[in-house]
C-alpha positions in Angstrom: 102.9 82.9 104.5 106.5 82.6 103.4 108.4 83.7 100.5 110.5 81.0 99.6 110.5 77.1 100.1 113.2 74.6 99.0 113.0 71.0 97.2 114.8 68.9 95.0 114.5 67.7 91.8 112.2 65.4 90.5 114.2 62.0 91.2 116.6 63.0 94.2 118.9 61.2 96.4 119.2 60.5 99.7 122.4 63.3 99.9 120.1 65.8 97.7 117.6 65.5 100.2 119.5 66.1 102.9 121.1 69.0 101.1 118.5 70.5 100.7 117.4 70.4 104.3 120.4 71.8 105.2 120.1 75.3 102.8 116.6 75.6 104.3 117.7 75.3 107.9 120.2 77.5 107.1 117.9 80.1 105.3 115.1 79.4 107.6 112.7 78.6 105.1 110.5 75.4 105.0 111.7 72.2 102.8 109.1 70.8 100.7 109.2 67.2 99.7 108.9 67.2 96.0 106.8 64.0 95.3 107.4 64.4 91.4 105.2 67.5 91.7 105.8 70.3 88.9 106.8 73.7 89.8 103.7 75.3 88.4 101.9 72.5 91.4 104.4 74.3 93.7 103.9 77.4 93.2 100.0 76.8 93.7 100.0 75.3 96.4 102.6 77.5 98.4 101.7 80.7 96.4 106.0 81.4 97.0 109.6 81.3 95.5 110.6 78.0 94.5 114.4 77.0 95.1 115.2 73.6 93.8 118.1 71.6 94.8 119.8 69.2 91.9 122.0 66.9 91.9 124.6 69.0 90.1 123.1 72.4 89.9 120.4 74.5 91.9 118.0 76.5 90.4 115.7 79.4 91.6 111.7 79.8 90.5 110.2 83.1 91.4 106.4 82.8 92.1 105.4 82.5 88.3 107.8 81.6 86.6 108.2 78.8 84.0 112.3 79.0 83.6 114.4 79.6 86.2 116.5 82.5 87.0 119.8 81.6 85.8 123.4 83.3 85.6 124.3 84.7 82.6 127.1 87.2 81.5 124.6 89.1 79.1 125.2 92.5 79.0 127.9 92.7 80.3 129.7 90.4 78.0 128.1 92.8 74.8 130.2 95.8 76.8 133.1 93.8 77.3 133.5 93.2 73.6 132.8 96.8 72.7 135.4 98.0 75.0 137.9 95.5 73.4 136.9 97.2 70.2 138.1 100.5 72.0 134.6 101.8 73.0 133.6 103.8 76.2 131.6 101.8 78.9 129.8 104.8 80.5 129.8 103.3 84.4 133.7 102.7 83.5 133.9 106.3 82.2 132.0 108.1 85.0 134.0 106.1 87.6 137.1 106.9 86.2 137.9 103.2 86.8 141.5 101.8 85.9 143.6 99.2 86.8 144.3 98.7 91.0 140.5 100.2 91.6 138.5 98.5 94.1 134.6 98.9 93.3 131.3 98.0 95.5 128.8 97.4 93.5 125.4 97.3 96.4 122.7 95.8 94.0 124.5 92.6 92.5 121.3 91.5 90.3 123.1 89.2 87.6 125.9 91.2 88.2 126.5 92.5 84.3 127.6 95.7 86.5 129.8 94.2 88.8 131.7 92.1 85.3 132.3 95.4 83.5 134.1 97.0 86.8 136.3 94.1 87.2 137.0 94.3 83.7 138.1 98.0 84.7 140.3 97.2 87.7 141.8 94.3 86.4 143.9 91.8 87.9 145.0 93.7 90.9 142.0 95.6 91.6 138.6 93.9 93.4 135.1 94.1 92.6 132.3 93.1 96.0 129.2 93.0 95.3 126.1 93.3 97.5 122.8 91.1 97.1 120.2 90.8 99.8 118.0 87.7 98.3 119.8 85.0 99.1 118.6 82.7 96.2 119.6 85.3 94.0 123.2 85.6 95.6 124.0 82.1 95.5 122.9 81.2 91.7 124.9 84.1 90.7 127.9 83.4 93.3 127.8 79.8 91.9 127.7 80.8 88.3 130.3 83.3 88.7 132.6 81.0 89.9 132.1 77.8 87.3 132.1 80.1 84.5 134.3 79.3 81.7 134.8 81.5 79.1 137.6 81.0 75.0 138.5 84.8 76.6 140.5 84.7 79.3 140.6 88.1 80.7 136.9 88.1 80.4 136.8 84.6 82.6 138.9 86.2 85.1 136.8 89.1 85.3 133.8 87.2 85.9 135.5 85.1 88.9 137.1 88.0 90.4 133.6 89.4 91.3 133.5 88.7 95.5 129.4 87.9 95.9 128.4 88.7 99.6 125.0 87.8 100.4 124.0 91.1 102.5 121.5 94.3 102.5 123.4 97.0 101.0 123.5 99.4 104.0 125.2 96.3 106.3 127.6 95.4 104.0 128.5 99.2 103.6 129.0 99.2 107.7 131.7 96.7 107.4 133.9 98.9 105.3 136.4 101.5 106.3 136.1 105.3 105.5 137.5 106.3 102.0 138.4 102.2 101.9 137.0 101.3 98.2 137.4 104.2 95.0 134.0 103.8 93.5 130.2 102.7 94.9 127.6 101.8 93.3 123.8 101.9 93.7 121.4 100.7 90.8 118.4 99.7 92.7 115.0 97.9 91.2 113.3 101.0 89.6 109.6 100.6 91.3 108.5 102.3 88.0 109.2 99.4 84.6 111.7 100.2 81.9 111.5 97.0 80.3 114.6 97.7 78.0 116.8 98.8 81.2 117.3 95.4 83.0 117.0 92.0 82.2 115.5 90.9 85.5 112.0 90.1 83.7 112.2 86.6 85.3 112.4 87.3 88.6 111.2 91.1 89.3 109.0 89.3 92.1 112.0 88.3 94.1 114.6 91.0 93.8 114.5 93.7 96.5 112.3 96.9 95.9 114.1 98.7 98.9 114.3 102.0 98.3 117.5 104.3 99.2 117.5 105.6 102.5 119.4 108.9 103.7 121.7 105.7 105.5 122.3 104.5 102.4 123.9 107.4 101.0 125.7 108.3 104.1 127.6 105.2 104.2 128.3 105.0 100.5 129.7 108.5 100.9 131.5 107.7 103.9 133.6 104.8 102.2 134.1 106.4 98.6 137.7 107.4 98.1 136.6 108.9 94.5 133.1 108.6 93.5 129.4 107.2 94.2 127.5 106.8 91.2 123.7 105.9 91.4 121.4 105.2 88.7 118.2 105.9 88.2 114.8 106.4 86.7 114.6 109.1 84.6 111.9 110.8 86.5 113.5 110.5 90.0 114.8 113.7 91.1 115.7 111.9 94.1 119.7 112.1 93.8 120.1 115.9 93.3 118.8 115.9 96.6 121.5 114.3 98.0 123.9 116.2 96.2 124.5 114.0 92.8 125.0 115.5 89.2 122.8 113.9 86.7 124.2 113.0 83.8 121.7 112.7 80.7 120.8 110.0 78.4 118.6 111.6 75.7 117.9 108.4 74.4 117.6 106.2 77.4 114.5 105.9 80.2 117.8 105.9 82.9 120.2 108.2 83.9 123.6 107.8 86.0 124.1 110.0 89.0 127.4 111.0 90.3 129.0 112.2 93.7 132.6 113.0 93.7 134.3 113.2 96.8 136.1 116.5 97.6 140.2 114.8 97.0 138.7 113.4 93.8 137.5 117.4 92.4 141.0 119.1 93.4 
């Protein structure tokens, strides 16, 4: 059984076909002829992901679902416009992030986090952001990258954003101690809080892995200032490793900090 296939769209040419072969080669994932069939016929018959290759855009179809997972700024783009207004972003405020900052976000998503830091850091600072589904990396890296925005610190903001399509803990390897001022983890919550993420379109596809003592060890490692994890608000998982929990009476989530020994002196 596998997970994902890749097709084209309904009418495609000769180079979309062979496009096409080429991302599933590369992915190592079967290509599926489309034969005018509709994704809902697709999804039947492979009982997988659907990742469709256009002739201008690609688009991803988690295993049930009628749209496709698309990039969007959405949040993020309501807390860009309330920190114009002079408001507190509280992941900017618990990072301490400024201008110059890099930030590693590990759980990409659609990447609403990863905006707001580079937002933070500005033009000189540098946002990388980890996502281990591939489909998922590669509509948002896309997106990211064609976005065009009338604001154009927010535009730059949103392009700055380096997508690296790796597991969190690999992409942590590659990364030098007390190289980066701020990491984040905001894993897929295995319990639903339906008003905490927007990923109701493709919960099937993103990655359920839960933090591992490795995890922490190497977000530690490379954190100049601060790790900050978020969780649900039942998981007493981070005081375990040492983070302070910072309450959200009205919210089902709650942000974890670390701080690194320079950053409390």
């Amino acid at each position: 059984m596998y997970e994902l296939i890749v097709t084209t769209n309904g009418r495609p040419s000769e180079e979309g076909i062979e496009r096409a072969k080429q991302l599933a080669n590369e992915w190592g994932v079967p290509y599926e002829a489309r034969r005018k069939r509709s994704i809902r016929t697709l999804h039947e018959t492979w009982a997988c992901d659907v990742y469709v290759v256009g002739k201008e855009e690609e688009q991803f179809y988690p295993l049930g679902a009628s749209e496709p997972f698309t990039f969007h700024p959405s949040m993020s783009l309501v807390r860009y416009k309330r920190m114009k207004r002079g408001g507190e972003d509280p992941l900017v405020a618990l990072g301490s992030l400024r201008e110059g900052d890099t930030f590693v976000d590990c759980t990409l998503g659609r990447g609403s986090d990863s905006i707001v830091a580079s937002v933070a850091v500005g033009e000189s600072g540098r946002v990388l952001a980890f996502e281990k589904v591939k489909p998922i990396a590669r509509i948002v890296r896309e997106g990211m990258k064609t976005y065009e925005s009338n604001d154009s610190t927010f535009e730059r903001a949103v392009k700055q954003v380096e997508v690296k399509n790796v597991e969190a803990v690999d992409g942590l390897r590659q990364l030098s101690d007390r190289s980066v001022d701020v990491v984040y983890l905001d894993p897929m919550f295995e319990a639903s809080i339906d008003e905490a993420t927007p990923f109701f379109d493709v919960k099937r596809a993103a990655s359920y892995d839960p933090v591992t003592d490795e995890w922490i060890d190497e977000a530690k490692r490379v954190a100049r200032r601060a790790v900050i994890w978020k969780v649900h608000y039942k998981s007493d998982a981070p005081e375990r490793y040492g983070f302070t929990r910072i309450r959200r009476q009205t919210s089902k989530f709650h942000y974890t900090v670390w701080t690194t020994k320079k950053a409390r002196t």
